[in-house]
Backbone bond lengths (Angstrom), bond angles and torsions (degrees), N, CA, C in turn:
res aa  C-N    CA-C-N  psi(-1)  N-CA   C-N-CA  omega(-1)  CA-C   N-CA-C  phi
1 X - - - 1.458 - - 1.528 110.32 -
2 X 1.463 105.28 120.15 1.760 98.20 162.05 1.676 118.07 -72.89
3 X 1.300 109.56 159.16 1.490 130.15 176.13 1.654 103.34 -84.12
4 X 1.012 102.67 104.69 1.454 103.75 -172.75 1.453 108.59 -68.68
5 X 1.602 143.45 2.80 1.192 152.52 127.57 1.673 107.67 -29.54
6 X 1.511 120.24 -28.04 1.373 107.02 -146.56 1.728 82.79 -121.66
7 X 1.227 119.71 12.29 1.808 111.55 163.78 1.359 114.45 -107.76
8 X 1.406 114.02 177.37 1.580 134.99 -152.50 1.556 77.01 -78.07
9 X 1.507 109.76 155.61 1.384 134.29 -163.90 1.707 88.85 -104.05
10 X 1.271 125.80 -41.16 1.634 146.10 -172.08 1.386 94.02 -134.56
11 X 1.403 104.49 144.58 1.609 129.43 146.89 1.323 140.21 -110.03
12 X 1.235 116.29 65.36 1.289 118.22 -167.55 1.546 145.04 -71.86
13 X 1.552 128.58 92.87 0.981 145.60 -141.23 1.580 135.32 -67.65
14 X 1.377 141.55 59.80 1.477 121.70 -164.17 1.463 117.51 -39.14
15 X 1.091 131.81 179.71 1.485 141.78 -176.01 1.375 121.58 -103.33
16 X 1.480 92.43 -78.09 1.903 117.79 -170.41 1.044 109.16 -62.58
17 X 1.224 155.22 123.31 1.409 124.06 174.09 1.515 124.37 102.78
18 X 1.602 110.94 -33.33 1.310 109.01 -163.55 1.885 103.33 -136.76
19 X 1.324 112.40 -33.99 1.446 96.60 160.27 1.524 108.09 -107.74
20 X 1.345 124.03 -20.26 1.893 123.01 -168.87 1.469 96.46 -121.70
21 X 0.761 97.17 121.38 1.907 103.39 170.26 1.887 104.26 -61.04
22 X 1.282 120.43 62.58 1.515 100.24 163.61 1.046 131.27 -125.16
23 X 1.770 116.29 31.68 1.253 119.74 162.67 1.290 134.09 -48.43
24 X 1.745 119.62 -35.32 1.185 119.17 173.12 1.539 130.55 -94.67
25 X 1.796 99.32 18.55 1.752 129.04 146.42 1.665 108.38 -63.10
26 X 1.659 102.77 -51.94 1.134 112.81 -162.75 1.759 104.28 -67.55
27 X 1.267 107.42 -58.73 1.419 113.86 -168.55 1.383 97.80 -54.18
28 X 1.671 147.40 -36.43 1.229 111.33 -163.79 1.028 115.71 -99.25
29 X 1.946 129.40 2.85 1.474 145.23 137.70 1.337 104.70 -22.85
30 X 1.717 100.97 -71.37 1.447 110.12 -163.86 1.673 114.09 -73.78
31 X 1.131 105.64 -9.55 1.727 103.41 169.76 1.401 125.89 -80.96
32 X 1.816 111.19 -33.59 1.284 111.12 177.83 1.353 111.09 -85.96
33 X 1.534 126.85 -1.57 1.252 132.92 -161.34 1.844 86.19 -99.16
34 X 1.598 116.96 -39.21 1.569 98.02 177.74 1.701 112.61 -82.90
35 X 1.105 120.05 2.74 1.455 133.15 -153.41 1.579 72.35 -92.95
36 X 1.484 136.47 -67.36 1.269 142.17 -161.94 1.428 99.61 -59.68
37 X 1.241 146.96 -66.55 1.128 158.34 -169.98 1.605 121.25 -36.61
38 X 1.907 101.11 -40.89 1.264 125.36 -177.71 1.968 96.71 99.57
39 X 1.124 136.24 9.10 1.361 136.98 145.77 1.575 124.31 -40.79
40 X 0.955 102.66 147.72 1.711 108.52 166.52 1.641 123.01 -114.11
41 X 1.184 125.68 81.28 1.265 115.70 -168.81 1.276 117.24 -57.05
42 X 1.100 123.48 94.53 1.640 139.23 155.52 1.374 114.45 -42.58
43 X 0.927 98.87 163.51 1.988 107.80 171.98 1.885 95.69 -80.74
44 X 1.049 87.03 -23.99 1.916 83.76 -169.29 1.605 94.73 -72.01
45 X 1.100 113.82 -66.93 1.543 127.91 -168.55 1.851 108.27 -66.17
46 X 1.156 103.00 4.99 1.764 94.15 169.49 1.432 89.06 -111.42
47 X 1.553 125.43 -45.20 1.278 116.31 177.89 1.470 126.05 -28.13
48 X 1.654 92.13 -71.15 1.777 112.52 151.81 1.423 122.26 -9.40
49 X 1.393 105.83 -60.96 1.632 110.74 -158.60 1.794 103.28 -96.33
50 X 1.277 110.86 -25.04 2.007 105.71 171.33 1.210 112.15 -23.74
51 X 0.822 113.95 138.52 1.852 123.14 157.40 1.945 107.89 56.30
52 X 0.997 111.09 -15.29 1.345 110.93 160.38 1.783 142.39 -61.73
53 X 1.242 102.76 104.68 1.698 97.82 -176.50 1.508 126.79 -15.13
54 X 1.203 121.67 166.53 1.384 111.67 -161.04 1.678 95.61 -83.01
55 X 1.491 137.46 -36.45 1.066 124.67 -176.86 1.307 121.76 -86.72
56 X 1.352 111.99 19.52 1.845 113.22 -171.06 2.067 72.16 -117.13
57 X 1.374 142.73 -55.65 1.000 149.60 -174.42 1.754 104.42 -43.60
58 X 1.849 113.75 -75.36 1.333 100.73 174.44 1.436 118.16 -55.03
59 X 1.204 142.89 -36.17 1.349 139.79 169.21 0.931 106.70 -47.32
60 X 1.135 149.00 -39.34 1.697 144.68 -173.81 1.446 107.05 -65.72
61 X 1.238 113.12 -49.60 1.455 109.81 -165.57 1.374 100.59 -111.42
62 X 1.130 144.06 -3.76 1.663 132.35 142.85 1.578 93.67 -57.68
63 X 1.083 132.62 -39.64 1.879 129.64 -176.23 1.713 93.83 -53.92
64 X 1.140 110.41 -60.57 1.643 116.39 -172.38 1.361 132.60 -74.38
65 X 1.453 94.97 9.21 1.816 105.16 -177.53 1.483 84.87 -142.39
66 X 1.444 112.68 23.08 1.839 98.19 160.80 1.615 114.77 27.62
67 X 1.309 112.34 85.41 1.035 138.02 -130.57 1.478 103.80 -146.87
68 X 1.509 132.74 79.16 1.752 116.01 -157.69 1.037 104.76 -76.22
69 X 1.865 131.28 165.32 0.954 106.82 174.56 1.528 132.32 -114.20
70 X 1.336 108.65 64.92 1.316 133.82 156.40 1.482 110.49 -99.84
71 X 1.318 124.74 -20.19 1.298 133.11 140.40 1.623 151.46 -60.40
72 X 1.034 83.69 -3.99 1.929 105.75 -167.43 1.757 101.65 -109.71
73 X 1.212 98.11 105.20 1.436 113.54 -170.21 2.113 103.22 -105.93
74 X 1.090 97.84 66.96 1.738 107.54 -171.79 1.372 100.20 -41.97
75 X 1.221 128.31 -60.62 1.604 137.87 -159.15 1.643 94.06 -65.98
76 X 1.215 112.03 -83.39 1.336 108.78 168.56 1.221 130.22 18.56
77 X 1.753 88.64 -89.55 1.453 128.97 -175.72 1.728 108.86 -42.48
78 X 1.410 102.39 -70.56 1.412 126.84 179.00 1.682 97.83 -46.65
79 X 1.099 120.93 -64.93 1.342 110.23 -158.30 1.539 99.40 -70.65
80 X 1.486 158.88 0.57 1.013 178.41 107.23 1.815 116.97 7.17
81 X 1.520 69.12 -70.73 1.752 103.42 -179.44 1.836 105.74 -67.35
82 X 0.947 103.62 -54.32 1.602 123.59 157.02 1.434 126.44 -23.70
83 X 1.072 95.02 -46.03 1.334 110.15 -178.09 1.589 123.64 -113.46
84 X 1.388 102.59 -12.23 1.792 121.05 140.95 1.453 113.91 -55.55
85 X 0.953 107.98 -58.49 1.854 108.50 -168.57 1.405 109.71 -79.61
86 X 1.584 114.12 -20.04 1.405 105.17 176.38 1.933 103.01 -73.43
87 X 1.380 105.12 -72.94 1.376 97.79 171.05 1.623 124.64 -39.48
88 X 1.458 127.48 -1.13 1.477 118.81 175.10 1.902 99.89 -102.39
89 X 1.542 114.59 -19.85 1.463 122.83 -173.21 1.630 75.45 -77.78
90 X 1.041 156.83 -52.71 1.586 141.40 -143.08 1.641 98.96 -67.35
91 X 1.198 125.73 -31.73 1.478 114.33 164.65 1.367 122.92 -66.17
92 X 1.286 121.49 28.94 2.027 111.61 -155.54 0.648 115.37 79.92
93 X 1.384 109.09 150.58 1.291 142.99 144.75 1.387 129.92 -86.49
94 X 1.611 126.92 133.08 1.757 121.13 172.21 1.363 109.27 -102.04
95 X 1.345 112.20 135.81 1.876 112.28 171.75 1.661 83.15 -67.98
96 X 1.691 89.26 172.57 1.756 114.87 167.17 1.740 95.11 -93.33
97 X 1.329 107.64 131.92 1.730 95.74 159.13 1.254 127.60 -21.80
98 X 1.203 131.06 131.77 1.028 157.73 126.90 1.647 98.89 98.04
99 X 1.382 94.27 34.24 1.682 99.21 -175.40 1.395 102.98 -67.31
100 X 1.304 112.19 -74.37 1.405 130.71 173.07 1.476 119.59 -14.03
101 X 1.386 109.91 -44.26 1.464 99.06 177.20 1.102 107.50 -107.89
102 X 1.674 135.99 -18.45 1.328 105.17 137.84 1.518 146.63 -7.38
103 X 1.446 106.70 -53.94 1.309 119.94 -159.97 1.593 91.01 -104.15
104 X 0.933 107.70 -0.30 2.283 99.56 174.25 1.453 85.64 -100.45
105 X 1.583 129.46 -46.50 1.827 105.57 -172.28 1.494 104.56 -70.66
106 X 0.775 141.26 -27.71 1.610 137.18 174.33 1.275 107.55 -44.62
107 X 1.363 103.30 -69.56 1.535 127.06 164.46 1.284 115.05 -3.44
108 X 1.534 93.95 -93.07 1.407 121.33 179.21 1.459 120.20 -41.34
109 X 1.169 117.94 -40.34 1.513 122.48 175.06 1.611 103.52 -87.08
110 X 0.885 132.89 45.94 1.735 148.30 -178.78 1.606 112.38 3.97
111 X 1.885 94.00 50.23 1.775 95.29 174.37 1.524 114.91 -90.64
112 X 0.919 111.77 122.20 1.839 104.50 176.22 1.413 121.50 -24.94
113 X 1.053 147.54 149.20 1.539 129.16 167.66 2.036 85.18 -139.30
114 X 1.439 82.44 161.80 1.513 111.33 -174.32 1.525 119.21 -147.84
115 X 1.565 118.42 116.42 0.903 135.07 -168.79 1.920 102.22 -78.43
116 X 1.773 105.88 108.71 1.559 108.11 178.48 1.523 108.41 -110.64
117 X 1.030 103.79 129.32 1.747 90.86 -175.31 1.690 94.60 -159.85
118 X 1.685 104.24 142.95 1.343 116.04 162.36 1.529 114.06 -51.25
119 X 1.173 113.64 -32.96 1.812 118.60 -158.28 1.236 110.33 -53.38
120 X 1.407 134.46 114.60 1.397 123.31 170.97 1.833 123.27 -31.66
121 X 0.919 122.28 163.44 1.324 131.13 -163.60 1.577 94.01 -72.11
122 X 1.461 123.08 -67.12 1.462 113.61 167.88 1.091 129.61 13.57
123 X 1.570 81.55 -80.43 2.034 100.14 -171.25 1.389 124.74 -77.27
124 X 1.945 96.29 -30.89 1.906 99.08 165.02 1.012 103.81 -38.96
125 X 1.511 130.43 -56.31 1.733 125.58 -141.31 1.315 107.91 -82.32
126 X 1.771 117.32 -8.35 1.191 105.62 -175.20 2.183 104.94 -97.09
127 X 1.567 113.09 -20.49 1.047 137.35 -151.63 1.969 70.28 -79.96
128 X 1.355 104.94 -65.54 1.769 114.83 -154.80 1.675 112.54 -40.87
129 X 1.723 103.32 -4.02 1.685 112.58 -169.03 1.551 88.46 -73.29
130 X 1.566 113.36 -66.39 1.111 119.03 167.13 1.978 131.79 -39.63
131 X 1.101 118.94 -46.11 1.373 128.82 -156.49 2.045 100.92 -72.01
132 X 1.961 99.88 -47.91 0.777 139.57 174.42 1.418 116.43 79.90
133 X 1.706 109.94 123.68 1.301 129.28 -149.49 1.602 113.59 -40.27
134 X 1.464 93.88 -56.57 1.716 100.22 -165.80 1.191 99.41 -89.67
135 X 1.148 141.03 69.96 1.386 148.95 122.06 1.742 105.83 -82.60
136 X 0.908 104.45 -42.70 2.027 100.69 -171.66 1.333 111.75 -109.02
137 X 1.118 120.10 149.66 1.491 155.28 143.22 1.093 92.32 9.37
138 X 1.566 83.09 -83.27 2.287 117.21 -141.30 1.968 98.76 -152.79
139 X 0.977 89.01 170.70 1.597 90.74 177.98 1.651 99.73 -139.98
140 X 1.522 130.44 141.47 0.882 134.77 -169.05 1.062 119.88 -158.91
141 X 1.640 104.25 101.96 1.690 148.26 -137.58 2.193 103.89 -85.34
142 X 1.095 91.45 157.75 1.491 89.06 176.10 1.572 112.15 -92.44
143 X 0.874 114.25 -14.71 1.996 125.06 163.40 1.250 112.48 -89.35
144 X 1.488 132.50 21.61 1.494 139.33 -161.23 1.402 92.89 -112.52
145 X 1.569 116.03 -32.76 1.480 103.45 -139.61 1.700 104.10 -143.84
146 X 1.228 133.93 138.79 1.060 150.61 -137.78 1.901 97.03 -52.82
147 X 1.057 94.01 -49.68 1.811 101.35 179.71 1.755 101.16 -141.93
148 X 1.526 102.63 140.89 1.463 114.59 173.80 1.397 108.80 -66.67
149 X 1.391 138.95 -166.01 1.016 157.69 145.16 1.701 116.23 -69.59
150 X 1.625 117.95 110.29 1.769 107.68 49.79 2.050 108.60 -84.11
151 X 0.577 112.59 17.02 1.987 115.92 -165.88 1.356 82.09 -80.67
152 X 1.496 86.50 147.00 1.935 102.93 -177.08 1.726 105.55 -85.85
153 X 1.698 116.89 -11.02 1.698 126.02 -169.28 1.731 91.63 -43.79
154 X 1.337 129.62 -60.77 1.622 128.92 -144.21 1.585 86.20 -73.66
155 X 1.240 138.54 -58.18 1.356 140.40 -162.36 1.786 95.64 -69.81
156 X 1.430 140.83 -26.23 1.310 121.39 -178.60 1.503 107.76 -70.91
157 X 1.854 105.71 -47.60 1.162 124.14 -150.95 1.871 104.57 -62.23
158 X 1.412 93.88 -28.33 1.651 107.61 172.42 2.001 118.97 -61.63
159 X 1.177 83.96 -46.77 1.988 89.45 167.13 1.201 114.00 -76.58
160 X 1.243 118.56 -43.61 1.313 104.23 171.61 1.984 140.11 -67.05
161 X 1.743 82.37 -21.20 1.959 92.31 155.93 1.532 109.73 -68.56
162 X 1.173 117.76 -27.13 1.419 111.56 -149.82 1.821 98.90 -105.38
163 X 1.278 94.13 -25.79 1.580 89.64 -172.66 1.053 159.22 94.91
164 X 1.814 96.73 39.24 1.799 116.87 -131.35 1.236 89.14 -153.52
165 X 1.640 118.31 169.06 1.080 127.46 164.80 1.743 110.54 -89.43
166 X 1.160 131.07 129.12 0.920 121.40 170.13 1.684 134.46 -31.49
167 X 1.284 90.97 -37.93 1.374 101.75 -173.98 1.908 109.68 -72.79
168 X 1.243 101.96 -6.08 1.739 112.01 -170.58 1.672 94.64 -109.22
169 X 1.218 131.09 10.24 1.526 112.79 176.11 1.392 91.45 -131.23
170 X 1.426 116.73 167.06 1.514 138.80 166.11 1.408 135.78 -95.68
171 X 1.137 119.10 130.06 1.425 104.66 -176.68 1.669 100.66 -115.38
172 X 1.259 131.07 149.80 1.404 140.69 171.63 1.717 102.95 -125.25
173 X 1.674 86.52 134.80 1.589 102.60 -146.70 1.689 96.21 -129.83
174 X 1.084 136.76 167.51 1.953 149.73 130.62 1.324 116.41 -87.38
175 X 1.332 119.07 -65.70 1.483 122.27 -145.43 1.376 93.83 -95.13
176 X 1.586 114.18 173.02 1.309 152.84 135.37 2.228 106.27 -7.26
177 X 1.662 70.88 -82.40 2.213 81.19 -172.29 1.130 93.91 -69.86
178 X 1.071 134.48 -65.61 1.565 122.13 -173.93 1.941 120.27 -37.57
179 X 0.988 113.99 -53.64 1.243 127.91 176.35 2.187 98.11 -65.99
180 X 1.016 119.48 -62.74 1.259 108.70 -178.11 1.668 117.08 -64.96
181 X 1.068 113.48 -20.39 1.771 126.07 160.30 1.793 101.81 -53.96
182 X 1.332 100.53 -58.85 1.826 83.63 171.74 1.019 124.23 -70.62
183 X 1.494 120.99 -43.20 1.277 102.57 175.50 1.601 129.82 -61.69
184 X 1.330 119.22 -39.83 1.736 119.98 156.45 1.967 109.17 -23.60
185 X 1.080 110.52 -54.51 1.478 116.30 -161.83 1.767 106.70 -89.45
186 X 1.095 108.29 -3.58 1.422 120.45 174.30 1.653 94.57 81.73
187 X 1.051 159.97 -36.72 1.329 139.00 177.74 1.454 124.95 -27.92
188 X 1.205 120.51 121.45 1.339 123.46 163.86 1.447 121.87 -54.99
189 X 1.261 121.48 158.58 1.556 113.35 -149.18 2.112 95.66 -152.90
190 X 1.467 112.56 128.99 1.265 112.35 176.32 1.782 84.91 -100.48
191 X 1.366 126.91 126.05 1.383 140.82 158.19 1.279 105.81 -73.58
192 X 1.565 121.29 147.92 1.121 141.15 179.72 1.361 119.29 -172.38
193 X 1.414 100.93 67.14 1.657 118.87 -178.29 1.197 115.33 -53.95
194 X 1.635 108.04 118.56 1.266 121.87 170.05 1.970 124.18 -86.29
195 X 0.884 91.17 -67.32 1.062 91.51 161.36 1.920 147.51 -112.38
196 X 1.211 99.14 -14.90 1.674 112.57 175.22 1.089 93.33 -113.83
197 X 1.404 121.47 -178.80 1.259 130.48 141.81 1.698 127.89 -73.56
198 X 1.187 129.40 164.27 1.257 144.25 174.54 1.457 133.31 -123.15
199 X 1.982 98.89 97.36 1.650 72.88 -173.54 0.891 148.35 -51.28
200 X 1.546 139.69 165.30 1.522 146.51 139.68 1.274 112.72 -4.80
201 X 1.627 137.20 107.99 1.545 130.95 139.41 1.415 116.38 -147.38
202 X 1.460 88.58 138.90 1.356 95.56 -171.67 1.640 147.91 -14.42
203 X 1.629 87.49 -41.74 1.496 101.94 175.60 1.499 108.08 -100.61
204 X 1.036 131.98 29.93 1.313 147.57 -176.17 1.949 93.83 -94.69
205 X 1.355 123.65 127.85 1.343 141.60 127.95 1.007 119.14 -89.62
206 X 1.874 119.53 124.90 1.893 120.52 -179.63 1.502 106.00 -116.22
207 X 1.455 110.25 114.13 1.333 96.82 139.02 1.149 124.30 -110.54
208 X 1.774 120.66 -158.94 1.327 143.07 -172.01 1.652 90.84 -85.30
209 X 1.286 123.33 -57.52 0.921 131.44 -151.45 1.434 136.08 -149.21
210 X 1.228 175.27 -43.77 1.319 173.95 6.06 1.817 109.51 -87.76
211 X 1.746 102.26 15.14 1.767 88.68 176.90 1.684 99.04 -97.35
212 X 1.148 118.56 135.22 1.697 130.76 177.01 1.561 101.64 84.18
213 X 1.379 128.36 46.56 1.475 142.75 170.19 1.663 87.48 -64.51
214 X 1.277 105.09 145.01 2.067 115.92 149.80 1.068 128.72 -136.63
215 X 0.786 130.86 165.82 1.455 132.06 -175.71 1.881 109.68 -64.49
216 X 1.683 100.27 -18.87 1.765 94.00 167.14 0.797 117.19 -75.60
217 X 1.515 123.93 -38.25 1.275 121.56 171.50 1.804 123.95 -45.24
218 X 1.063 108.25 -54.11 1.550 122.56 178.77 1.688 111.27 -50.99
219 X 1.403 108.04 -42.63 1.454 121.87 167.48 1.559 109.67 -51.97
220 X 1.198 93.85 -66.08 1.752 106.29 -171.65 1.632 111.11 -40.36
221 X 1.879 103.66 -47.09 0.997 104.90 -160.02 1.847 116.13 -85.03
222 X 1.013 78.41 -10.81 1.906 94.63 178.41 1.650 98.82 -80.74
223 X 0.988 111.74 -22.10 1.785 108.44 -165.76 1.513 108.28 -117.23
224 X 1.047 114.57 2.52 1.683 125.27 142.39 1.759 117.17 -46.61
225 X 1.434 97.06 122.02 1.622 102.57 -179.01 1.704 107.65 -83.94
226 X 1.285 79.53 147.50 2.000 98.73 -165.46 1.874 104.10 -103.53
C-alpha cells in the first residue's frame, strides 16, 4: 500500500501524444501547411515543431520556407490548420496505451487531474468529447497563457488552479517542450516518449509506456529530486 501523503497533490495531463494518439493528425496538417509555404518538412523541422504552440510551430516553418514577414499570415494559417485537424478528428480518435487506465487509477485514488496542453482551446473542446469532461478539474489551453510550452506559464498556471506547490503535483508528458515546460516550472514529470526522444533531466521519470502505471509509480515519481 502507498501512503497517500507520498502521492502527487495534482496530476497534470498532456494531450497530443500522451493520452490520444494524434500526433500523426498533427504532422500531416503540419506537412501540407509547409508543402504550401514552399518548406520541406524534415525530420529535424517536424521534430522542431512537436508539442510546440501554434505560433512558435508556424514560425518554424515560415523560418524554413523563407517566408518574409509580410508574408506570414499566423491567423490565417492557424485557423486553416485548425480546421484540417478538426476534419481529420471527425474520423476518431485513438487513446495512447494504457491511457485509459491511467486515468481510472488517478481516479480512483481521488487526485485532481488537469488537462495541460499546447492545443488551442478550439480544438481542446472538440478533443474533450473524446478525453471526457469530468475527468478534470480545469483544462489549460496553449492560447490561455502568456507563452506555450517549452515556457513553464501553462505548468504554473495549473498549480495555481489547483493549489499546490508545483513541486507536489505531476505532470505526464511525450515530447521534448512538453517535458521541458515542466521542468521550467519545477513539476516533476513521468516521460513517455511518443514520438522523438526526450532528453535526460533530473526530474524526468521514463517509461515505455503508461500500460501497468501504479500508484508507486506516481509516488516514486513525485519524490524524485529535481
Amino acid at each position: 500500500m502507498v501512503d497517500d501523503r507520498a502521492l502527487p497533490l495534482a496530476v497534470f495531463w498532456d494531450m497530443d501524444g500522451t493520452l490520444l494518439d494524434t500526433e500523426p493528425l498533427w504532422t500531416l496538417a503540419m506537412e501540407e501547411f509547409a508543402e504550401r509555404v514552399g518548406a520541406v518538412m524534415t525530420p529535424e523541422l517536424r521534430e522542431a515543431t512537436m508539442g510546440n504552440s501554434s505560433v512558435d510551430a508556424l514560425t518554424r516553418v515560415y523560418d524554413a520556407g523563407r517566408v518574409p514577414e509580410s508574408g506570414r499570415d499566423f491567423q490565417g494559417d492557424e485557423a486553416r490548420m485548425v480546421q484540417r485537424v478538426l476534419d481529420l478528428f471527425a474520423d476518431g480518435l485513438r487513446w495512447r496505451p494504457g491511457a485509459l487506465d491511467a486515468l481510472a487509477l488517478v481516479a480512483e485514488a481521488q487526485i485532481p487531474m488537469l488537462l495541460v496542453t499546447n492545443t488551442i482551446r478550439e480544438v481542446a473542446e472538440e478533443m474533450l468529447d473524446t478525453l471526457g469532461r469530468d475527468r478534470f478539474v480545469a483544462t489549460v489551453c496553449g492560447d490561455e497563457v502568456a507563452a506555450g510550452k517549452p515556457e513553464p506559464h501553462i505548468y504554473r498556471r495549473a498549480a495555481e488552479i489547483v493549489g499546490h506547490a508545483p513541486r507536489r503535483c505531476l505532470a505526464v508528458e511525450d515530447s521534448p517542450v512538453g517535458a521541458a515546460a515542466t521542468h521550467a516550472a519545477g513539476v516533476p514529470a513521468i516521460v513517455v516518449p511518443s514520438a522523438v526522444p526526450v532528453p535526460v533531466r533530473p526530474t524526468y521519470t521514463y517509461r515505455d509506456t503508461l500500460v501497468g502505471l501504479t500508484l508507486e509509480d506516481l509516488a516514486a515519481a513525485v519524490a524524485r529530486p529535481g
